[in-house]
Backbone bond lengths (Angstrom), bond angles and torsions (degrees), N, CA, C in turn:
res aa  C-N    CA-C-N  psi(-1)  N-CA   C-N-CA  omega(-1)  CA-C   N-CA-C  phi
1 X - - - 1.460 - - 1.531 110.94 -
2 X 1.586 119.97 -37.58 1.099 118.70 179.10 1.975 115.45 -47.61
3 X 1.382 104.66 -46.88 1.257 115.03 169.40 1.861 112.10 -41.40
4 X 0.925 133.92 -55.70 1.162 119.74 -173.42 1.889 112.97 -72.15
5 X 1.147 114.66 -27.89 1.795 116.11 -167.81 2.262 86.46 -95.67
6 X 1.030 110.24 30.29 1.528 102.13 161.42 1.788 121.01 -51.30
7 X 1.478 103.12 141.10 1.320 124.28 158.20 1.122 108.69 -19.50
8 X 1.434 144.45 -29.54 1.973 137.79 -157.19 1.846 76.98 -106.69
9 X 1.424 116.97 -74.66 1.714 118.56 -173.92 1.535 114.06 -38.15
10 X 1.286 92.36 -39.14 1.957 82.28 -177.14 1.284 121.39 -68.30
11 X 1.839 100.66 -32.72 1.717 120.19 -175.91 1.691 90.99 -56.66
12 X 1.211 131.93 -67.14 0.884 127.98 -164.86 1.387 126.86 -70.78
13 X 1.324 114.52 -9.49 1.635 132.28 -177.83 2.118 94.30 -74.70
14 X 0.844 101.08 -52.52 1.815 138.98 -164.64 1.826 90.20 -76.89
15 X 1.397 131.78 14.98 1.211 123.83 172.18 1.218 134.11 -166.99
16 X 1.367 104.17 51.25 1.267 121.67 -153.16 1.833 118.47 -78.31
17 X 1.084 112.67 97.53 1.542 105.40 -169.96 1.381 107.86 -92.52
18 X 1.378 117.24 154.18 1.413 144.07 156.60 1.771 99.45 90.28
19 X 1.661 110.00 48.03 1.206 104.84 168.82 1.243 125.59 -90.43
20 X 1.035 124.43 -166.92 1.531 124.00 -173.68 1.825 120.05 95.66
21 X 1.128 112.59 -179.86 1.664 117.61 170.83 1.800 103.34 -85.13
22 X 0.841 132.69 139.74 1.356 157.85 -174.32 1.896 90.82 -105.61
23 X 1.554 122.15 82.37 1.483 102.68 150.88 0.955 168.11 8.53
24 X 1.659 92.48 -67.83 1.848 103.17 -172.90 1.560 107.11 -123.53
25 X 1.603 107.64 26.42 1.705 126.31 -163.20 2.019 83.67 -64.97
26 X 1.557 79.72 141.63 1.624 94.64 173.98 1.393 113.38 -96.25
27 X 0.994 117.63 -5.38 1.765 139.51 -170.38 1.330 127.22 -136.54
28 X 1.324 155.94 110.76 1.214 155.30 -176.71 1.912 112.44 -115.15
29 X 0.696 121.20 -166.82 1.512 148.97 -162.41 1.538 144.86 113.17
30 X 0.768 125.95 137.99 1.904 148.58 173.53 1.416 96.15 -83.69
31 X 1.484 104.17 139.49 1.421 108.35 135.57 1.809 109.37 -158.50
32 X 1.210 113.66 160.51 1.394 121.66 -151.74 1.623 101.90 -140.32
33 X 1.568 113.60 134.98 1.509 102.76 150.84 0.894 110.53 -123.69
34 X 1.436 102.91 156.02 1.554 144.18 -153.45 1.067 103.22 -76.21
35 X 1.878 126.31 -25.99 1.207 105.80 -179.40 1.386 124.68 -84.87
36 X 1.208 102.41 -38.75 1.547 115.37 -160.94 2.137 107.37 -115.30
37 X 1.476 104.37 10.39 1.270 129.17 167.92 1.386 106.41 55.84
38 X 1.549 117.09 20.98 1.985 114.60 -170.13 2.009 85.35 -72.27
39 X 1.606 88.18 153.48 1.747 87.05 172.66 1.706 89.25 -148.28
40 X 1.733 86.99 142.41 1.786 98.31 162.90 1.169 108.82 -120.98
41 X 1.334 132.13 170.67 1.108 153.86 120.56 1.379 129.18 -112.28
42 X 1.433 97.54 151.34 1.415 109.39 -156.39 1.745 111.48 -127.49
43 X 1.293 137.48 117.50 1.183 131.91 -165.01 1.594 94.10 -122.19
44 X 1.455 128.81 141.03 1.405 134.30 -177.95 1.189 122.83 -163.48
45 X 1.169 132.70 157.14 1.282 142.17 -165.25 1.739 121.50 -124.92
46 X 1.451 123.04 113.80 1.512 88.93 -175.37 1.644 99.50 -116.58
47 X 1.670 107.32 166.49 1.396 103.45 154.22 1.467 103.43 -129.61
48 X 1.743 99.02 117.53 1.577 100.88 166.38 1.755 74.47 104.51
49 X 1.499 99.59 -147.43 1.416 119.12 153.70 1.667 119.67 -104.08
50 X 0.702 95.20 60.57 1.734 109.26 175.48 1.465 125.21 -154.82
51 X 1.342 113.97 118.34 1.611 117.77 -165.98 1.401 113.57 -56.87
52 X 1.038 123.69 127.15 1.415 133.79 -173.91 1.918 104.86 -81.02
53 X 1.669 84.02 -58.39 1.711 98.84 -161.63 1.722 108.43 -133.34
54 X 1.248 157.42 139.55 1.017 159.89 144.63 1.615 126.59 -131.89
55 X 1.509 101.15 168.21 1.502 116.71 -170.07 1.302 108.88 -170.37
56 X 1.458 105.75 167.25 1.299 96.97 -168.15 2.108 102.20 -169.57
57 X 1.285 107.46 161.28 1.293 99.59 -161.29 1.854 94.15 -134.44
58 X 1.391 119.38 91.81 1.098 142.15 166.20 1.466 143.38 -71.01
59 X 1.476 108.18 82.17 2.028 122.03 171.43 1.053 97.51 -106.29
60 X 1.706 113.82 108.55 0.953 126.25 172.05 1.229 114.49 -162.45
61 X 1.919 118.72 -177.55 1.842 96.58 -172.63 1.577 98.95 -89.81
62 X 1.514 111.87 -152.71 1.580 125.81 169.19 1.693 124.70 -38.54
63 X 1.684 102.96 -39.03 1.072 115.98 -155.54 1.541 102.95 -103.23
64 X 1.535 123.07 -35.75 1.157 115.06 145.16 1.347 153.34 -43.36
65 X 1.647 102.44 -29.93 1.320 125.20 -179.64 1.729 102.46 -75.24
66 X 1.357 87.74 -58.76 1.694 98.99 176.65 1.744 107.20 -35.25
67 X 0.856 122.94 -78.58 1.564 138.50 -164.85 1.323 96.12 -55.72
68 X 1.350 133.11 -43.31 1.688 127.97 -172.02 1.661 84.71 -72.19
69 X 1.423 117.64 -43.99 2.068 102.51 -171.25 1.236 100.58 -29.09
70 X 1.406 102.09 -59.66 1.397 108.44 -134.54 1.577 112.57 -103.53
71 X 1.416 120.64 24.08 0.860 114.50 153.06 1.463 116.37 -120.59
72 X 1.758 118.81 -2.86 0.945 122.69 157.54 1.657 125.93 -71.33
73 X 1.134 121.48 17.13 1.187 138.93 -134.54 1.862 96.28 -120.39
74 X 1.362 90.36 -54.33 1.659 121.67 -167.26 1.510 109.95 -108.37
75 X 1.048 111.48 -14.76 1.904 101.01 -173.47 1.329 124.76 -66.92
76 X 1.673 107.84 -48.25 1.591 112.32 173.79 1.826 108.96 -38.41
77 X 1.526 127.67 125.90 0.978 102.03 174.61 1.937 114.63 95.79
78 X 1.458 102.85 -5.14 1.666 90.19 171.31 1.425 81.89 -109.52
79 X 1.553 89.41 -177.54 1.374 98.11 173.28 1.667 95.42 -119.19
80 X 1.872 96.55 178.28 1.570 100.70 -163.58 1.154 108.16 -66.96
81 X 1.437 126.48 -32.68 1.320 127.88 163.60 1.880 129.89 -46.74
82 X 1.004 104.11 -49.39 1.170 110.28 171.13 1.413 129.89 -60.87
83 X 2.075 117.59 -28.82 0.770 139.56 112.80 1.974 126.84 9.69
84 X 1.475 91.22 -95.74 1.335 123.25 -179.92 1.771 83.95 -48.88
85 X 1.259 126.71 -94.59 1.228 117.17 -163.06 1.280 138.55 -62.14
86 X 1.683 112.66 19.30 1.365 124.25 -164.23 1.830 76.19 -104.63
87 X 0.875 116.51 -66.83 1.811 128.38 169.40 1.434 117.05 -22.23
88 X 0.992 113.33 -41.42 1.475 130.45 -168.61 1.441 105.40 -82.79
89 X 1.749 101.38 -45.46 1.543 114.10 -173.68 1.827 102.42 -78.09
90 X 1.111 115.22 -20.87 1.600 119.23 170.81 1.291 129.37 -77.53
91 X 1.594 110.47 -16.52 1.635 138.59 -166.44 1.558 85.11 -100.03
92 X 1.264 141.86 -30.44 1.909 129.00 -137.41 1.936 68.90 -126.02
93 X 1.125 137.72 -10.19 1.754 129.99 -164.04 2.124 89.36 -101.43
94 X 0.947 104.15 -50.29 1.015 121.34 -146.35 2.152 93.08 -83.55
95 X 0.926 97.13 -50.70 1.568 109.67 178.48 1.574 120.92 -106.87
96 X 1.249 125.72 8.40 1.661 121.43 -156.97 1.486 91.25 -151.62
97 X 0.960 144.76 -4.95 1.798 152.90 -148.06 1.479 90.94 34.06
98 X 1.395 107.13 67.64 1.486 110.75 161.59 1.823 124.15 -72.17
99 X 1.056 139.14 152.84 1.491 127.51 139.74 1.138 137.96 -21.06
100 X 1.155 104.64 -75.11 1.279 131.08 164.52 1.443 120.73 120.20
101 X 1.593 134.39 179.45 1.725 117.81 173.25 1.657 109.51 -31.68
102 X 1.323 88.85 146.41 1.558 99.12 163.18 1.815 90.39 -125.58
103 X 1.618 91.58 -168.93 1.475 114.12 -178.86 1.841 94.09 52.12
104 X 1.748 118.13 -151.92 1.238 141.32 -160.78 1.572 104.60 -49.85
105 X 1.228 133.31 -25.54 1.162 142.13 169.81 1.869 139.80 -110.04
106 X 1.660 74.81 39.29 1.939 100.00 -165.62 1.421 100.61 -80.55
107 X 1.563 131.26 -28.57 1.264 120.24 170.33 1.323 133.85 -79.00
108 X 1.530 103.28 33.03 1.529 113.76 176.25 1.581 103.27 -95.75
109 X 1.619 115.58 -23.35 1.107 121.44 -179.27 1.794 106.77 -65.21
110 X 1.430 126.59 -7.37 1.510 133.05 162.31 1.769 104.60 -59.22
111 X 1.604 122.06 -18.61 1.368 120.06 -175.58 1.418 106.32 -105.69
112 X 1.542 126.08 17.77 1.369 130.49 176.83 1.352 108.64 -39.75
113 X 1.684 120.04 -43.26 1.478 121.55 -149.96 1.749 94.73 -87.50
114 X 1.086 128.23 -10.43 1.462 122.36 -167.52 1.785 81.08 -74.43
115 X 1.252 133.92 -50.72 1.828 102.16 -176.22 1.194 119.02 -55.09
116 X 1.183 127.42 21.95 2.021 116.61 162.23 1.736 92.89 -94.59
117 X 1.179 136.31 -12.66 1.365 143.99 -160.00 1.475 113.31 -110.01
118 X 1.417 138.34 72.41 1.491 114.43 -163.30 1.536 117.94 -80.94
119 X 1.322 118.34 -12.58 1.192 122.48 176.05 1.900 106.77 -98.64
120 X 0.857 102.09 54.66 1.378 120.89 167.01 1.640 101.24 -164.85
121 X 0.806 96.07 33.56 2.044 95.10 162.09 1.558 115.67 -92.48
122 X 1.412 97.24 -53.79 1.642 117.49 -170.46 1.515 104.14 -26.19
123 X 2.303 94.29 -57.09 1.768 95.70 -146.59 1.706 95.61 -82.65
124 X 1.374 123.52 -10.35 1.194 106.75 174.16 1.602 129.62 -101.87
125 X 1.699 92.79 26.21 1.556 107.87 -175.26 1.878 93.30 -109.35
126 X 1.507 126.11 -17.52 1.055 123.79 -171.20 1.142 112.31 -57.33
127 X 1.474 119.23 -45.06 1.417 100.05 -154.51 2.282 104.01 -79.84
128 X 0.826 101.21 -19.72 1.704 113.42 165.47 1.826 107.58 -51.58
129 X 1.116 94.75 -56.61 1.725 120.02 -178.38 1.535 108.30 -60.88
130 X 1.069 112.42 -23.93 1.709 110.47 -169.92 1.353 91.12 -107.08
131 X 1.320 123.41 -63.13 1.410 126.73 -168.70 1.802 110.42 -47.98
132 X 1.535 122.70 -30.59 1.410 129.60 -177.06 1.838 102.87 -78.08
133 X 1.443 111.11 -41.71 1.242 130.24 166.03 1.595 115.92 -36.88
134 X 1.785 107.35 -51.78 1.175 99.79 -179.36 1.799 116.50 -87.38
135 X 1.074 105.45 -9.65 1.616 112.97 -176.92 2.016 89.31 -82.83
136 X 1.071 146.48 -21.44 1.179 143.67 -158.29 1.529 93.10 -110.32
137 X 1.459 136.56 -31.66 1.411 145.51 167.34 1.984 89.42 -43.98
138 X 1.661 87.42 -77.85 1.367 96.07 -162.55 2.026 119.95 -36.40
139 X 1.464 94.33 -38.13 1.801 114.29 -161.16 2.100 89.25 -80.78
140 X 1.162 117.78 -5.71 1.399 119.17 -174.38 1.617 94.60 -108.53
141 X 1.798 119.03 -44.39 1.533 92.84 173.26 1.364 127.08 -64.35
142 X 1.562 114.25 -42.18 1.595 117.56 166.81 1.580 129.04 -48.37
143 X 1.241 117.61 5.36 1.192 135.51 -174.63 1.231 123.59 -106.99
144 X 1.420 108.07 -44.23 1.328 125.23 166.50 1.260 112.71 -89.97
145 X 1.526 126.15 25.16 1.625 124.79 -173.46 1.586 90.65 -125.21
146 X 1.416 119.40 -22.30 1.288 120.35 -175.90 1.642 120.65 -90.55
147 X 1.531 101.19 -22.82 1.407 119.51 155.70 1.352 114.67 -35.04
């Protein structure tokens, strides 16, 4: 267990930028697991498909915190796609002996060791899970505005 709460995860647990409520966020969402009860929310802004602005409001454990760092770190500036496949690349690392993200979201590969752990997947899949949540908020208000 010591292996997963390492010196690099904690640094990043211990530094969480761009928290708080985001104002004028065009997108919101929560998401929570059930097991271990960590919860994010995620407030964001896009232009186009590409994050303009984000934030986010983080109770969660070590490993949660970690993963919200570090993708709060890199998001301004991806696009939803990149997004989508940084998630995908964390799902195939985490469950598949994947790699893991490359490019803007390569320091997720610092959470390699959480796949010896499966009940510590959930809280470090949240902040991916909330952040897609709020890009899918947003793609549901524009939808109902065109109605």
């Amino acid at each position: 267990m010591d292996d997963i709460y390492n010196a690099k995860i904690l640094e990043f647990a211990g530094n969480l930028p761009l928290t708080g409520v985001l104002p004028d966020a065009q997108g919101y969402a929560e998401r929570q697991s059930k097991l271990c009860g960590s919860r994010i929310r995620v407030h964001l802004k896009l232009d186009g498909d590409t994050v303009s602005a984000f934030s986010h409001e983080v109770k969660a454990c070590a490993l949660g915190q970690a993963s919200a760092s570090i993708l709060a770190r890199h998001v301004v500036g991806a696009s939803v796609t990149e997004i989508a496949e940084a998630r995908d690349a964390m799902l195939a690392m985490l469950k598949e002996d994947g790699e893991g993200p490359e490019g803007r979201f390569e320091d997720m590969r610092f959470l390699k060791p959480v796949r010896d752990y499966k009940a510590r997947h959930a809280s470090t899949m949240l902040t991916f899970e909330a952040t897609l949540g709020a890009i899918a908020d947003i793609a549901a208000k524009k939808t109902a505005e065109e109605v």
